[in-house]
C-alpha positions as CSV (number, residue, x, y, z in Angstrom):
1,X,11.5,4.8,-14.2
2,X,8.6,4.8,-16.6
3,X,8.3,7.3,-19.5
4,X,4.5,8.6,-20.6
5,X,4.0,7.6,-23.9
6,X,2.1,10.9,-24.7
7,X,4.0,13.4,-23.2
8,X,7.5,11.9,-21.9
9,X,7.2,12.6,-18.7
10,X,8.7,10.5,-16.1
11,X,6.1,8.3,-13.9
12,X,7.3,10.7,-11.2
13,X,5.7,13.6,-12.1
14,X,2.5,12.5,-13.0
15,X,-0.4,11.3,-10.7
16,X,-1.0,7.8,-10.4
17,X,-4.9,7.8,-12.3
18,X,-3.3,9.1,-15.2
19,X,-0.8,6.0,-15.8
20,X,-3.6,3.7,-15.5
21,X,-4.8,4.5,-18.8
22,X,-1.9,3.4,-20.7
23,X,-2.6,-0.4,-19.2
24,X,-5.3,-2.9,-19.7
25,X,-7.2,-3.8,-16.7
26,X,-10.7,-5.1,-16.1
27,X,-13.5,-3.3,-14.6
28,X,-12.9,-4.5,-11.4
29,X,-9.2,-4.0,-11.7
30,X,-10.0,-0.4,-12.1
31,X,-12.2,-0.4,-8.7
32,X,-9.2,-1.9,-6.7
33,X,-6.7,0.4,-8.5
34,X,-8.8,3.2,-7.7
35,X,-8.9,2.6,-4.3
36,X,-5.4,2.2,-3.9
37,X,-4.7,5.7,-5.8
38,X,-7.3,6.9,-3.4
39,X,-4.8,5.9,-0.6
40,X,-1.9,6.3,-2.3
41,X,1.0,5.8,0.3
42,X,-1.2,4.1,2.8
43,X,-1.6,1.0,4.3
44,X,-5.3,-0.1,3.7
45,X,-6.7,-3.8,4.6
46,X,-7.9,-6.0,2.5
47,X,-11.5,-5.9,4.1
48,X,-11.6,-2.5,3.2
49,X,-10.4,-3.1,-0.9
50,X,-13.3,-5.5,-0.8
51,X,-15.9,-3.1,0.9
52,X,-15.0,-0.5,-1.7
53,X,-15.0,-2.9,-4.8
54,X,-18.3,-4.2,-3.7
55,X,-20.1,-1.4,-2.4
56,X,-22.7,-1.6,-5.2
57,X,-23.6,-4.6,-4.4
58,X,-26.6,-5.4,-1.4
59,X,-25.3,-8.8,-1.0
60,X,-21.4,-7.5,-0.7
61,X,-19.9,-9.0,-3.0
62,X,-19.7,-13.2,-3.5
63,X,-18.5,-15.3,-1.0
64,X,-15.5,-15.8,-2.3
65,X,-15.0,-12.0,-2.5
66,X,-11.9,-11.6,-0.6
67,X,-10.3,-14.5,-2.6
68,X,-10.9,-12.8,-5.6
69,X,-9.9,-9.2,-4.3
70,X,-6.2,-11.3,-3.5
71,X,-6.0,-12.6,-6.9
72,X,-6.9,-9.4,-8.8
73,X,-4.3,-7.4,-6.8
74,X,-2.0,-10.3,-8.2
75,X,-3.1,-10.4,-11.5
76,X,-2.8,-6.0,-10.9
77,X,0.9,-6.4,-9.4
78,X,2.7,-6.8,-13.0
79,X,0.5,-4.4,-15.1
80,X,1.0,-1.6,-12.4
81,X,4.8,-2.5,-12.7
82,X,4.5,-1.7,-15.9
83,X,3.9,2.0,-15.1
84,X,6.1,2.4,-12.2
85,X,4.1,1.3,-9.4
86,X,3.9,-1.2,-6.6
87,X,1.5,-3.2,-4.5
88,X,3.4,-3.8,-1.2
89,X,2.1,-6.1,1.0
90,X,0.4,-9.6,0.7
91,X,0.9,-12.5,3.5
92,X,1.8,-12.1,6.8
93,X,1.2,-8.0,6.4
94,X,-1.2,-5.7,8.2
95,X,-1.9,-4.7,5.0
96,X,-0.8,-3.3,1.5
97,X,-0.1,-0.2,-0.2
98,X,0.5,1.0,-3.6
99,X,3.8,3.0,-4.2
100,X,6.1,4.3,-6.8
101,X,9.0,1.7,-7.8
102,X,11.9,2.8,-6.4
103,X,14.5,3.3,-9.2
């Protein structure tokens, strides 16, 4: 289990927003994170990350915009770990989900 840096508490007992600013993540990153702590628990499609991630944008996003969603969450994965979270999901799921580790 993850310890704040600031105030020693355990990943546990704080919120999920909180922990993200003790990592480095890009803009975008954030967005996808966001969402996730949004629906913290919850299954949520991939479709849906992207919609949220590019919801500024008239065009949707680029093309490529669900292939780059994938490989941000992957990219995400590891720094979230960092923290005590997870990203569940990936291949062959309806979906994925962002949860604490389980210690």
């Amino acid at each position: 289990m993850t310890t704040c840096p600031c105030c020693g508490a355990t990943s546990r007992d704080l919120n999920p927003r909180v922990l993200v600013e003790y990592i480095a993540v890009t803009p975008t990153e954030r967005r996808i994170f966001d969402y996730f702590a949004r629906h913290f628990g919850a299954w949520v499609q991939t479709a849906d990350i992207v919609n949220s991630v590019y919801a500024d944008d008239p065009n949707g996003g680029p093309d490529t915009a669900e292939s780059s969603v994938n490989g941000l969450i992957a990219r995400l994965r590891p720094k979230l770990q960092s923290v005590g979270l997870r990203i569940d999901g990936g291949s062959g799921r309806a979906g994925r989900r962002m949860v604490w580790v389980q210690s």
